[in-house]
Residue, then its C-alpha position, 0 to 999 in steps of 0.5 A: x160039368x160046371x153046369x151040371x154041379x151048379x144045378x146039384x148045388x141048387x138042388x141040394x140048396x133048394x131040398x134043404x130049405x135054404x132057397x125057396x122058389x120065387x114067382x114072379x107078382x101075378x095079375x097085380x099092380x103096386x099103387x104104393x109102398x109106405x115104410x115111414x116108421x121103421x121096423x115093426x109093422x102089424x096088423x092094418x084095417x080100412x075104412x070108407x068116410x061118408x064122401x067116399x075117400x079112403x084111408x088105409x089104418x096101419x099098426x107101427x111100433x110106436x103107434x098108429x098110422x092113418x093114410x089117405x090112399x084115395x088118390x092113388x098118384x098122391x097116397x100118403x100118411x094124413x097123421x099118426x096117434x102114439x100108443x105103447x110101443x108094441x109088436x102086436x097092434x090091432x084095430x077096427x072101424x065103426x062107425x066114425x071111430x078106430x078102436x085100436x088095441x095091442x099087446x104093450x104093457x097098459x096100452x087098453x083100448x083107444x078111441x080114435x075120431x076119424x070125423x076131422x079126415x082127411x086133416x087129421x084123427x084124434x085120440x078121444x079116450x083110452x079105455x078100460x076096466x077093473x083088470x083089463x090093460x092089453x088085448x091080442x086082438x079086436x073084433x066087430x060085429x054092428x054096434x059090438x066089439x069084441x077083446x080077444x086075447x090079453x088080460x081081457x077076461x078074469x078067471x074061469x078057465x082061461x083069463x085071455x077069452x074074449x069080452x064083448x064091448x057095446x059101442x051104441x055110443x060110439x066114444x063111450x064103450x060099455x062091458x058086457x058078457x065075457x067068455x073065457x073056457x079057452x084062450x081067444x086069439x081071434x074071433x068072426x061074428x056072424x048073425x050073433x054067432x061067434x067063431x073062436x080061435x082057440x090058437x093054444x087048444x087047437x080048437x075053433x068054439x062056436x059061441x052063441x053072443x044073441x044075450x051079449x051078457x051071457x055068452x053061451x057055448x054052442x060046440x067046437x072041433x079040433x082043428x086038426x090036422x097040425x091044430x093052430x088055428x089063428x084066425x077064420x072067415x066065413x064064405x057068402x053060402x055059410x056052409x062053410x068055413x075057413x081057418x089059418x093055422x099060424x104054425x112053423x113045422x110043419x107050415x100052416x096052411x089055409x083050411x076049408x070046413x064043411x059047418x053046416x052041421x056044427x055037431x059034426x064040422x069036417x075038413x073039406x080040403x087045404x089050400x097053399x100059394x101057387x107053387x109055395x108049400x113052404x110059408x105060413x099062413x097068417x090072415x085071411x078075409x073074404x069079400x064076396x067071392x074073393x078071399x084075400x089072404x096075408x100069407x108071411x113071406x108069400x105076401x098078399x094072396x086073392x083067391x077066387x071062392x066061387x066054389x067055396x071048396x075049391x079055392x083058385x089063386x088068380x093073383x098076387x103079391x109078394x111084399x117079402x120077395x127074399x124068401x118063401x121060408x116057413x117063417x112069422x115074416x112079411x105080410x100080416x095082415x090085408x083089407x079091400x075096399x068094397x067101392x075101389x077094389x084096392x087092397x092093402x097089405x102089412x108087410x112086418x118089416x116093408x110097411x104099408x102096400x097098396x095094391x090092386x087086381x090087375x084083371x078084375x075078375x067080372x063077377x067076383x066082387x059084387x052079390x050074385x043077386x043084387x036088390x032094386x031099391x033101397x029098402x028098410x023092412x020092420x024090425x022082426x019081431x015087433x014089439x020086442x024084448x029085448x032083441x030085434x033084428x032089422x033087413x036093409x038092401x042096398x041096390x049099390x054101394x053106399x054109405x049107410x047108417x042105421x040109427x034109433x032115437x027114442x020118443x023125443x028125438x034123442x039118439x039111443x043107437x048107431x046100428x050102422x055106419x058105413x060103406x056097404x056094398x050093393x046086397x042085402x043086410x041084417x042087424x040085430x038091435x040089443x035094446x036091453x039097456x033101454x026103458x019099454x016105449x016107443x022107439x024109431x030108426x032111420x036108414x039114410x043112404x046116399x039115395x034115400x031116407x027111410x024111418x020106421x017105429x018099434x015098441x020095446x016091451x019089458 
C-alpha cells in the first residue's frame, strides 16, 4: 500500500510539473567544470590561435573570462577583462580579437587582442558611436560585425535593429549600413544574406547585407507556431533553416524550416531533448552534421542532422541536472572546436563546461566532400566595384588568413583569420572604401602561400 501511494505521489508530482524526468549524461565526458566568478554567467564563444591551442572565452557578471582548454588535464583560466556588470554578455572572434558586448549601462563594444596568449589578452579599445552604449547581442560574418539589439540603431521603426561594423582593420571598427524595421535579438549571415531574429514580432526577416551601407529587406515569415524566435542556423544543404524559440508557456522548442523558396518558408518539423518536453530551448550551432544546442535546464544537447529534417540526439550533457522545468536556467550558450571536437558549454549558474562526444560518430563532423589541395581561385568578377567574392579550399584543418595589400605592399584588408576546417569556402571582399587600382591577396595556410592580383575600378 505504501508502494502504491508513493507511485501516486510522483505521479501527481510529475503531471503538475513539480518533478521532472531525469536521464542519465549520454555518449559524453566531462573535461572540465570552471565556476570562478559566481553567479551570472552568459553567453561564451571559442577560439583557435595560429599554433593551435584553444581557448574557451566565457561571459561573467563583471566581466570576461578567457581559458585555455588545450590540455585537457591542465584547463584553466589564462586571464579575465572587466566590463560593466551585466547579466547578458556576448562576444566574438575575428581575427586575433574578441569584440565583446552587453546589456550594462554604457558597456558598448570592447576590442580584446588575443595576440599575448596563451599569458594574457588586452583591452585595446572600447567603442562606439553617436547614440550607441549597449547591444543585446554580436554577430560576425568575414570582416563585419553585426550589433543586435540594445540602442544600436536610431529611429525608424524599431531603435534595437541591427548595425553592421567593418573590422578590415581589426582594432578600429567602421559603421556601416543600419537596419532597423524590427527588433534584432539576434542574427546568422550567410553569403551577405542576413536571417533576423525578430524575438518581439515573432518574425525571422531575410535581409540582403551584399551593400553593407544599404541593408535592403528581402522578406520574413511568422514564425508560428508559439512565435519567439531567439536565434537561428543554418544546415550545409541550405534549404533549410533552424530556429529556437526562447519562450515559458508553452516551452520553446527547436524549429526546422524548408527556406528554399524564401517567398514561402514552411514549418518542416520541431524537435525536443530525448524524453524532455518541458525545458526551453536557448541556442543552437551547427557544425557540419552536427547541431549542438544550449537548451536551459536540458543542458548541452548535440544533434546528428545528416538528414536536416530529421534530427537525431545521439548525445549529451545535463550541466543543470536538478530540474528540466520550463524555466530561463542552466545552460546558455555552446561552441565546438573544428580540430579537437571538444565543445563548451555556459551553465547561467555552474560556469564553464568542457566537454566532448564520447563516441564520435564517423562522418559527422568532416565536409562530405573534401578538396585535394589547397587552392585560392580569382576573385570573381574581376575587375570589380566594388564587391568581389574570393573561393578557397582547404584539403585540412587549417589556420588560414586572407589578406589585401595595395600596390605598395601595405595591408588594406584581413578577409580571414582563422582555423577552418578541411572544405571549400567563399568570402566576399567589399572594397568600397578603397581608391580604384591594382590590389593583391595572399592566402597563407599551415601548407601553402598562394598570392593572386585584382583590379578595382570606380
Amino acid at each position: 500500500m505504501k508502494r502504491i501511494a508513493a507511485l501516486f505521489l510522483l505521479y501527481l508530482l510529475i503531471s503538475t510539473g513539480v518533478v521532472y524526468s531525469q536521464l542519465p549524461n549520454q555518449n559524453t565526458i566531462l573535461l572540465a567544470q570552471k565556476d570562478e566568478h559566481g553567479n551570472g554567467y552568459s553567453a561564451l564563444w571559442g577560439y583557435a590561435g595560429p599554433n593551435g591551442r584553444e581557448y574557451a572565452i566565457l561571459g561573467c557578471n563583471t566581466g570576461t573570462a578567457f581559458y585555455d582548454i588545450t590540455d585537457t588535464a591542465n584547463i584553466h583560466e589564462v586571464d579575465f577583462v572587466t566590463g560593466v556588470t551585466s547579466n547578458w554578455r556576448e562576444m566574438k572572434v575575428f581575427s586575433s580579437y574578441a569584440y565583446v558586448v552587453s546589456e550594462g549601462t554604457n558597456s558598448k563594444l570592447q576590442v580584446i587582442a588575443l595576440q599575448y596568449l596563451p599569458d594574457s589578452v588586452s583591452l585595446v579599445a572600447t567603442y562606439s558611436y553617436t547614440g550607441y552604449t549597449k547591444t543585446h547581442s554580436i554577430s560576425q560574418s568575414g570582416p563585419y560585425l553585426y550589433l543586435n539589439g540594445g540602442d544600436n540603431t536610431a529611429g525608424g521603426t524599431d531603435p534595437g535593429g541591427l548595425t553592421v561594423l567593418d573590422i578590415t582593420n581589426p582594432q578600429s571598427p567602421v559603421k556601416r549600413g543600419q537596419w532597423s524595421s524590427r527588433y534584432v535579438h539576434d542574427c546568422r549571415i550567410l553569403n551577405d544574406t542576413i536571417y533576423a531574429a525578430n524575438i518581439i514580432s515573432g518574425h525571422v526577416s531575410v535581409i540582403n547585407a551584399i551593400n553593407k551601407d544599404n541593408l535592403v529587406t528581402v522578406n520574413s515569415w511568422l514564425n508560428n507556431p508559439n512565435p519567439f524566435p531567439h536565434n537561428c542556423a543554418i544546415p550545409n544543404d541550405r534549404k533549410f533553416i533552424y530556429t529556437t524559440d526562447e519562450t515559458s508557456s508553452p516551452n520553446g522548442k527547436l524549429k526546422v524550416w524548408n527556406k528554399s523558396n524564401l517567398a514561402n518558408v514552411t514549418l518542416a518539423t520541431t524537435w525536443q531533448p530525448t524524453n524532455i518536453t518541458t525545458a526551453i530551448v536557448h541556442n543552437v550551432e551547427i557544425y557540419n552534421n552536427l547541431a549542438v544546442i544550449a537548451h536551459y535546464t536540458a543542458g548541452i544537447r548535440i544533434l546528428n542532422i545528416t538528414n536536416p529534417i530529421t534530427p537525431i540526439e545521439i548525445a549529451w550533457y545535463d550541466t543543470f541536472p536538478s530540474s528540466n522545468a520550463a524555466q530561463f536556467s542552466g545552460c546558455w550558450g555552446v561552441f565546438m572546436f573544428p580540430s579537437s571536437g571538444k565543445i563548451i558549454g555556459s551553465d547561467m549558474s555552474g560556469g564553464l563546461f568542457v566537454i566532448k562526444i564520447g563516441t564520435p560518430v564517423v562522418g559527422l563532423t568532416g565536409n562530405e566532400t573534401t578538396p585535394d589541395k589547397y587552392s585560392l581561385e580569382q576573385n570573381y568578377p574581376n575587375p570589380f566595384n566594388p564587391s568581389t567574392s574570393i573561393d578557397y579550399s582547404l584539403p585540412k584543418g587549417s589556420h588560414v588568413s586572407i589578406k589585401v595589400h595595395d600596390a605598395l605592399g601595405k595591408q588594406v584588408a584581413v578577409l580571414v583569420d582563422e582555423f577552418k576546417r578541411s572544405g571549400s569556402y567563399k568570402v566576399t571582399y567589399d572594397a568600397s572604401r578603397l581608391s580604384s587600382g591594382i590590389y593583391y591577396y595572399t592566402m597563407i595556410t599551415d601548407g601553402s602561400r598562394e598570392t593572386k592580383k585584382m583590379t578595382l575600378i570606380k
